[in-house]
N, CA, C and O atoms as a GROMACS GRO file, in nm:
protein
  340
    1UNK      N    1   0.085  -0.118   0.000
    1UNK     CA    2   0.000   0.000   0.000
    1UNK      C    3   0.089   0.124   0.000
    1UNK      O    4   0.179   0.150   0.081
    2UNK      N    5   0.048   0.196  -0.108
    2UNK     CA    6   0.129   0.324  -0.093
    2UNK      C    7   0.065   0.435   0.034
    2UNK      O    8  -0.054   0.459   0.054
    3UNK      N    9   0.161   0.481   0.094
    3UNK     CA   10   0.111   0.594   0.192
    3UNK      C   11   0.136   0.737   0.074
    3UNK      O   12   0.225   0.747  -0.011
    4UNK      N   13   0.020   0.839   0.106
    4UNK     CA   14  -0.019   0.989   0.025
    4UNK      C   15   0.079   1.042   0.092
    4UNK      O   16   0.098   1.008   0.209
    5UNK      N   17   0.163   1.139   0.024
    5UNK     CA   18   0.229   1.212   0.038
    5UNK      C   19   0.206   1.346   0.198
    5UNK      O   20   0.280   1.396   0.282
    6UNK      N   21   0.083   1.351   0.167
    6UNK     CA   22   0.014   1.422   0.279
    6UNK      C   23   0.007   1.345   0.421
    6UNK      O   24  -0.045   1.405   0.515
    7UNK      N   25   0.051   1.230   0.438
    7UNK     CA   26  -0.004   1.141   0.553
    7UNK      C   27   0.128   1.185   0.647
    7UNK      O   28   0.246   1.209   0.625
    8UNK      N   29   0.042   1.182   0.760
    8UNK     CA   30   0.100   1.186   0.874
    8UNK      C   31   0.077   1.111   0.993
    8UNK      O   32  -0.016   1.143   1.068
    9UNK      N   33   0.162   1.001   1.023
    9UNK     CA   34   0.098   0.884   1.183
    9UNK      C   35   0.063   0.947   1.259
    9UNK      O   36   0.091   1.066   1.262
   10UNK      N   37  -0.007   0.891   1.341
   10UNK     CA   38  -0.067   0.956   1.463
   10UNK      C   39   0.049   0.921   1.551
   10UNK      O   40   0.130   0.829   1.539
   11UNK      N   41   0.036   1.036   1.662
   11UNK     CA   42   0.149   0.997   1.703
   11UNK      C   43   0.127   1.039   1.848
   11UNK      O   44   0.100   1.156   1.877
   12UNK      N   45   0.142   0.907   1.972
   12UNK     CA   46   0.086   0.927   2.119
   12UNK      C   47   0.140   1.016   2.197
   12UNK      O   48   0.083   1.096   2.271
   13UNK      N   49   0.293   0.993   2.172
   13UNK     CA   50   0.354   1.087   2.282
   13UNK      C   51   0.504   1.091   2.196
   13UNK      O   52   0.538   0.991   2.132
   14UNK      N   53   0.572   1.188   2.201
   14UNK     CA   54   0.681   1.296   2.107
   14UNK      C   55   0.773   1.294   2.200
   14UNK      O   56   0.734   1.309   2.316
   15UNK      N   57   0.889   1.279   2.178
   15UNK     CA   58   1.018   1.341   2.250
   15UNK      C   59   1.108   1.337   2.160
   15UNK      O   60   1.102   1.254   2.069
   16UNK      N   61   1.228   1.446   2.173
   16UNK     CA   62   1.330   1.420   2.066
   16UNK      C   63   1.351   1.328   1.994
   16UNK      O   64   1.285   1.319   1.890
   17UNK      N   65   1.415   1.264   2.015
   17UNK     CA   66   1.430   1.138   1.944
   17UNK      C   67   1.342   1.013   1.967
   17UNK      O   68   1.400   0.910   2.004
   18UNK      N   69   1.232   1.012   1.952
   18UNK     CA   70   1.181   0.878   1.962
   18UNK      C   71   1.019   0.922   1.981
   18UNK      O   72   0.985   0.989   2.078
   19UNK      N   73   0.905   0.869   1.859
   19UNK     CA   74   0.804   0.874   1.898
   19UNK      C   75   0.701   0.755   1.917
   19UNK      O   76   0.751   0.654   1.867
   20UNK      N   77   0.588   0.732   1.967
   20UNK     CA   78   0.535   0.619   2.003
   20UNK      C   79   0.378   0.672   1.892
   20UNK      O   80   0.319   0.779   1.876
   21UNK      N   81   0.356   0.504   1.829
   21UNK     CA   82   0.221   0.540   1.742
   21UNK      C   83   0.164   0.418   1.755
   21UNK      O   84   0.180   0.349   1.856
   22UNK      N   85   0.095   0.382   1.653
   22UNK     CA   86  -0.004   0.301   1.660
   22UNK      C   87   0.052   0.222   1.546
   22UNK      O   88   0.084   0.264   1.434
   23UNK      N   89   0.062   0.059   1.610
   23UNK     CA   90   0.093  -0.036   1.479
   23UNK      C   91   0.002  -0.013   1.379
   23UNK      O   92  -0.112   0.028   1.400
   24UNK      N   93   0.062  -0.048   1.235
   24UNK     CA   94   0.001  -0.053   1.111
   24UNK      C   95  -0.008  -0.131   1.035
   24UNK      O   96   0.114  -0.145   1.028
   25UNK      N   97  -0.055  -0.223   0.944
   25UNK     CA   98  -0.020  -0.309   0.866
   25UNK      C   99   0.112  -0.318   0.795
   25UNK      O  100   0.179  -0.420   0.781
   26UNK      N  101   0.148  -0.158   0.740
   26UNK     CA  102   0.302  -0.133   0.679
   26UNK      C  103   0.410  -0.208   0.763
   26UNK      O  104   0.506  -0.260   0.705
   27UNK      N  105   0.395  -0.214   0.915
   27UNK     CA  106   0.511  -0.247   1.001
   27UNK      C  107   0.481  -0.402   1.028
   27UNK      O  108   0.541  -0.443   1.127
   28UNK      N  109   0.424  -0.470   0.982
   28UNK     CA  110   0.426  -0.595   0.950
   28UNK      C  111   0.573  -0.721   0.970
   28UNK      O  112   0.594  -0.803   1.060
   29UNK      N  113   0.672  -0.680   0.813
   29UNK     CA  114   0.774  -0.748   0.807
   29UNK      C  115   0.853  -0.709   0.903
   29UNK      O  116   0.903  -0.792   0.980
   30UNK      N  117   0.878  -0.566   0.916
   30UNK     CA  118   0.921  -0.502   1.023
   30UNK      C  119   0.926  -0.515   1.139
   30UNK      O  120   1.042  -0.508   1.180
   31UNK      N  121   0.839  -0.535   1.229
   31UNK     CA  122   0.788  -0.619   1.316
   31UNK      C  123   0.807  -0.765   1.336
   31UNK      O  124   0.847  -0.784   1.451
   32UNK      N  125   0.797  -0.842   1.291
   32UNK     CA  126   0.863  -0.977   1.251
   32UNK      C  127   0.973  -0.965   1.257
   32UNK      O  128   1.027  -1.001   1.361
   33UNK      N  129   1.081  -0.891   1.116
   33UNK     CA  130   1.235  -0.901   1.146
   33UNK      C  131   1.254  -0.914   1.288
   33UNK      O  132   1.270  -1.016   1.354
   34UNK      N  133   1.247  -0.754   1.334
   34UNK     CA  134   1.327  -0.657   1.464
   34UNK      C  135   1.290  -0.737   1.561
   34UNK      O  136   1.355  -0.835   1.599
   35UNK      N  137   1.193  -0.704   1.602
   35UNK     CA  138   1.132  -0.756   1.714
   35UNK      C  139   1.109  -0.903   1.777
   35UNK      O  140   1.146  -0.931   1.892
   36UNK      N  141   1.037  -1.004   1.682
   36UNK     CA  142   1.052  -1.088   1.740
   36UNK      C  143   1.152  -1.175   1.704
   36UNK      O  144   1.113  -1.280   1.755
   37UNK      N  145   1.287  -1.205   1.633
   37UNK     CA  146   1.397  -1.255   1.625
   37UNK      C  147   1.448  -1.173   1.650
   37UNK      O  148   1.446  -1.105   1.548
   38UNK      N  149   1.504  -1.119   1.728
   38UNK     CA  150   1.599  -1.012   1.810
   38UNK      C  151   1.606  -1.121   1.943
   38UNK      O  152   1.503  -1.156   2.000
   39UNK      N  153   1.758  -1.176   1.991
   39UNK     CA  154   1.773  -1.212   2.073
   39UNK      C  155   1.716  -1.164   2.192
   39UNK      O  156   1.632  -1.222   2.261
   40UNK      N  157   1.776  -1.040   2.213
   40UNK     CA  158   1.778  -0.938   2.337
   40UNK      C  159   1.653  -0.912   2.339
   40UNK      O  160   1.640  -0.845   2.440
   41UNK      N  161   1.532  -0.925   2.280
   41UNK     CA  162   1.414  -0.877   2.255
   41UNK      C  163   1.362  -1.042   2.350
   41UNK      O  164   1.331  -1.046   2.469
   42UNK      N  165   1.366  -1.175   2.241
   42UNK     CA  166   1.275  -1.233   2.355
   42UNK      C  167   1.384  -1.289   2.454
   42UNK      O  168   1.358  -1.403   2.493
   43UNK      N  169   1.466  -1.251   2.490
   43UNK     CA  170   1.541  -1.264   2.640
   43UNK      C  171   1.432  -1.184   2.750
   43UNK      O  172   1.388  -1.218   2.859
   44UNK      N  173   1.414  -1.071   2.670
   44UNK     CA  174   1.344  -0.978   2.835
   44UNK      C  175   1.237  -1.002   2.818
   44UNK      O  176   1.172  -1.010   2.922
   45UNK      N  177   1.166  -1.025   2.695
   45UNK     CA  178   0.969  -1.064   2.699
   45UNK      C  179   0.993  -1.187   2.735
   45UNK      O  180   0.888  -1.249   2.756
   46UNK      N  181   1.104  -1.257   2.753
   46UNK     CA  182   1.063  -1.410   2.773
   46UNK      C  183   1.007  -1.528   2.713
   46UNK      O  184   0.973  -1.638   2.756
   47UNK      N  185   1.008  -1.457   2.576
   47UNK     CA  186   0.937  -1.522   2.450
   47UNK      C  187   0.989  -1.648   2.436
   47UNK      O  188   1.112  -1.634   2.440
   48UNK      N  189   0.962  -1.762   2.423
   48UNK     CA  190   0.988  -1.899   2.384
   48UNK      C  191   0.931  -1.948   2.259
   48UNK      O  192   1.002  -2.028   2.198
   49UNK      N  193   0.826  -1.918   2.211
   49UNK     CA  194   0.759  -1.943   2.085
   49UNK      C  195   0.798  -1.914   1.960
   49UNK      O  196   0.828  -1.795   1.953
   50UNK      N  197   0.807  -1.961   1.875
   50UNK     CA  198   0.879  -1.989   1.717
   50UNK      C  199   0.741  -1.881   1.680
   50UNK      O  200   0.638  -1.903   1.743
   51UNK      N  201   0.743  -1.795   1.605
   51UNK     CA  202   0.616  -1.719   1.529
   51UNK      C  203   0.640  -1.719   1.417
   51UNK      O  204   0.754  -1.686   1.384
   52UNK      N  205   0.556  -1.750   1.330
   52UNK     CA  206   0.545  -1.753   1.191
   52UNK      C  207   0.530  -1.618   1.098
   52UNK      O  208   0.529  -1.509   1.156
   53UNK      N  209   0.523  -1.620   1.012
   53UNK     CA  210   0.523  -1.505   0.952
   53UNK      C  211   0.330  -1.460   0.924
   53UNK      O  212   0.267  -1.355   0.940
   54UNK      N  213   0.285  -1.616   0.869
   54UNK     CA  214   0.167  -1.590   0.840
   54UNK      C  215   0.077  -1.589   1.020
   54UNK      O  216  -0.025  -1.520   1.031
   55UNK      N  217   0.115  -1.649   1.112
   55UNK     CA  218   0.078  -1.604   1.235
   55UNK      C  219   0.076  -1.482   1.284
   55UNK      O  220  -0.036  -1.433   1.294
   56UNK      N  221   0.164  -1.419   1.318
   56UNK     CA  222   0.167  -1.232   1.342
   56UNK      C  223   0.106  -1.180   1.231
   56UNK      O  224   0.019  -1.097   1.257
   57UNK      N  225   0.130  -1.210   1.077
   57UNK     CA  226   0.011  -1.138   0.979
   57UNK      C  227  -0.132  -1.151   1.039
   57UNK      O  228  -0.209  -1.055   1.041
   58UNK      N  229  -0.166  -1.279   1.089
   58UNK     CA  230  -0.337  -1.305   1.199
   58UNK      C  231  -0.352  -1.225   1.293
   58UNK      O  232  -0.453  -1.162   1.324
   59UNK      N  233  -0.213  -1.225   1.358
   59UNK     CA  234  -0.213  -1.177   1.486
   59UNK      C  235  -0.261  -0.987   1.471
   59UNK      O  236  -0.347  -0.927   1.536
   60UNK      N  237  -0.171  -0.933   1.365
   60UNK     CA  238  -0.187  -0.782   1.318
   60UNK      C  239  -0.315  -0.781   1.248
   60UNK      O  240  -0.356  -0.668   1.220
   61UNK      N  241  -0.392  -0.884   1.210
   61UNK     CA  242  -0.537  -0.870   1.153
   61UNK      C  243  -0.673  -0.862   1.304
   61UNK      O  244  -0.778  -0.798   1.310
   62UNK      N  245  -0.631  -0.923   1.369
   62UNK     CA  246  -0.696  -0.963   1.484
   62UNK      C  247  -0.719  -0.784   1.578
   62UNK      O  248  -0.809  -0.706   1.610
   63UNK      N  249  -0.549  -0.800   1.588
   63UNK     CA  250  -0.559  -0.689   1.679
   63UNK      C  251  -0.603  -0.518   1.610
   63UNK      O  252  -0.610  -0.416   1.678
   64UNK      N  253  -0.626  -0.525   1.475
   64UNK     CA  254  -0.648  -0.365   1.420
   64UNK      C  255  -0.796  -0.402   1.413
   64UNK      O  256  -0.865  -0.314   1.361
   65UNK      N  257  -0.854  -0.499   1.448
   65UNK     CA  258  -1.020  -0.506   1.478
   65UNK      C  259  -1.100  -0.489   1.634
   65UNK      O  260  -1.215  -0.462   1.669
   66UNK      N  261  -0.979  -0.521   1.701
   66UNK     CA  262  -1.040  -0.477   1.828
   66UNK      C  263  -1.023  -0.360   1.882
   66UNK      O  264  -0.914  -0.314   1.919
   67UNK      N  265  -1.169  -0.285   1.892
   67UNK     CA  266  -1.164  -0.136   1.956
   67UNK      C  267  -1.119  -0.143   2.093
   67UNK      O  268  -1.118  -0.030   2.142
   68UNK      N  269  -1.082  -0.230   2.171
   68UNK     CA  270  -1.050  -0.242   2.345
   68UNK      C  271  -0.935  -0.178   2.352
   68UNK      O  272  -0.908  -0.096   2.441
   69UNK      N  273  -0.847  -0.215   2.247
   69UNK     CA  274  -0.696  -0.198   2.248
   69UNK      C  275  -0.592  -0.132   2.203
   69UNK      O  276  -0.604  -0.129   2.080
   70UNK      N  277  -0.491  -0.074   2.237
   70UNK     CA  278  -0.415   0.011   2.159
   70UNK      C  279  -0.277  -0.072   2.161
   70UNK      O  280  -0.218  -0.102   2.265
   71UNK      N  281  -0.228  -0.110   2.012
   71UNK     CA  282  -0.099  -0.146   2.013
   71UNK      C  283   0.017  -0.027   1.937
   71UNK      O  284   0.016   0.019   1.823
   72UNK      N  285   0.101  -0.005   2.040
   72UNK     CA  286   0.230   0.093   2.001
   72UNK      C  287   0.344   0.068   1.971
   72UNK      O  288   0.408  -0.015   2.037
   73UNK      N  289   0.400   0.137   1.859
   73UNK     CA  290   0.532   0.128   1.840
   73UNK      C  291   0.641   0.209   1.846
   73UNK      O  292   0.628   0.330   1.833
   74UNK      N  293   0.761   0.152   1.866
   74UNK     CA  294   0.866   0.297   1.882
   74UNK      C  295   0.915   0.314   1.783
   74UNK      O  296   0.937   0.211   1.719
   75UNK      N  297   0.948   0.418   1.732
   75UNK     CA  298   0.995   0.498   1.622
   75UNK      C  299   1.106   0.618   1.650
   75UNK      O  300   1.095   0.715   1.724
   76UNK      N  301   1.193   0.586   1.583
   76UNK     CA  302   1.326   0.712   1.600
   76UNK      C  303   1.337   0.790   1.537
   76UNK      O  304   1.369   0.756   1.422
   77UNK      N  305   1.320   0.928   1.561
   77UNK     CA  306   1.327   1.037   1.469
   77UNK      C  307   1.376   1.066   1.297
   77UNK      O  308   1.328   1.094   1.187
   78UNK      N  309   1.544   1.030   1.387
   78UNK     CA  310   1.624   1.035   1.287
   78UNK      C  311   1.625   0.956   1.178
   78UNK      O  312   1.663   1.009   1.074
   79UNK      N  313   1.589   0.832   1.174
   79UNK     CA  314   1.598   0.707   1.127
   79UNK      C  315   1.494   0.683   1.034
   79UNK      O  316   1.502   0.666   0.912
   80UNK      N  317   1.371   0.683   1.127
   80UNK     CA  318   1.202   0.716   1.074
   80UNK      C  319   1.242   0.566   1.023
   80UNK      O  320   1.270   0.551   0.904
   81UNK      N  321   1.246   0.458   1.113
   81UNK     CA  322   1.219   0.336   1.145
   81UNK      C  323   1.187   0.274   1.306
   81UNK      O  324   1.185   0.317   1.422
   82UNK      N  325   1.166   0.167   1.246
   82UNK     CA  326   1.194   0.128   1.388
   82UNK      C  327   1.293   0.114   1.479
   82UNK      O  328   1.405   0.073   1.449
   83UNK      N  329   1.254   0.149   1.598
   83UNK     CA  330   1.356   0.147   1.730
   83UNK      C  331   1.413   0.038   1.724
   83UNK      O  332   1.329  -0.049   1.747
   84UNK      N  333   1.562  -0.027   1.694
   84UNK     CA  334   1.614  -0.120   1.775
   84UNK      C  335   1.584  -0.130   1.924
   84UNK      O  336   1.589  -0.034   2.002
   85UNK      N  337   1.559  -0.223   1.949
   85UNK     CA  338   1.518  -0.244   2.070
   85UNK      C  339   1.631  -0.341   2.193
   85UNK      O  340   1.593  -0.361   2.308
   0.00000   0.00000   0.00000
């Protein structure tokens, strides 16, 4: 999906370097790479589970349907990716 030139994320809370928004479908692979194969990532969540690719695609379908919930991501200014974590 192309994002309009005009678009701008919503964005929860701002500080210099680093802002927090709302997952998107775009951050998908992204999400997958970084996050959950990142050693240091499930060392501290404690993650044990193998995740699939087409699983977290369910998982990011699931969760942009439920109004209960807000899922966030970090984002670095400079970079205008994702936070290594």
């Amino acid at each position: 999906m192309k994002v309009p030139e005009k678009y701008e994320a919503i964005k929860f809370l701002e500080g210099k370097r680093v802002y927090l928004r709302p997952i998107e479908n775009e951050d998908l692979d992204l999400f997958y790479a970084k996050a959950l194969w990142d050693k240091e990532v499930r060392r501290l969540t404690g993650t044990q589970v193998v995740f699939s690719r087409l699983g977290v695609q369910k998982w990011f379908e699931n969760i942009s349907e439920d109004s209960s919930r807000v899922d966030i991501i970090i984002f670095c200014r400079k970079m205008i990716n994702l936070l290594e974590i």
